[in-house]
C-alpha positions, 0 to 999 in steps of 0.5 A: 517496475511498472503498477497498475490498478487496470488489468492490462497496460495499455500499449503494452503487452503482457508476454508472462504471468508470474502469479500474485503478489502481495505486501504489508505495512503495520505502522504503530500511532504515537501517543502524541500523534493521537492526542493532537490528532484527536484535538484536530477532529473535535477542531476540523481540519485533517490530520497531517500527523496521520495523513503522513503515517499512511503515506508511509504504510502505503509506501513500504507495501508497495515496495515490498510487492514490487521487491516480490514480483522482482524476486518472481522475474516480473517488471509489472505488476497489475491489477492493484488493490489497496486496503486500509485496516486498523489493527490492535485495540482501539485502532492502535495500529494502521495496517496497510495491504496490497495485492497485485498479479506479477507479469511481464510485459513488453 
């Protein structure tokens, strides 16, 4: 499965459009990840504990698309977009979503 942000593939051409395609990671923060995360802002320095949960996130959307524009007969997937959202009450959660168009190409 190939991913774009751009619109097109360069040296490819796109002989179908199957339609949008989306995917969603809802990741919950651990309590303790929080507590050492928040030591880490008041210290400097990034977090890796949640660097490492919207790798995660990030991942699991992707997958979850590409198994969408799979599903659709797609071996593409164009025009990318990534959105990062937290979710819940005081950030609880991290959400990630992603959207692209399904298409063939060849």
């Amino acid at each position: 499965m190939i991913h774009s942000t751009t619109p097109t593939l360069q040296g490819k051409e796109i002989t179908k459009y199957h339609g949008l395609v989306t995917g969603e990671a809802i990741l919950g923060a651990n309590i303790f990840k929080d507590f050492f995360a928040n030591i880490r802002d008041v210290v400097g320095g990034r977090s890796a504990a949640y660097e490492g949960e919207l790798q995660k996130a990030r991942t699991i959307a992707i997958e979850e698309m590409s198994r969408h524009a799979e599903d659709l007969g797609a071996n593409a997937v164009v025009g990318i977009d990534l959105d990062y959202e937290t979710v819940g009450s005081q950030s609880a959660m991290m959400m990630v979503s992603v959207s692209g168009t399904a298409v063939s190409v060849r």
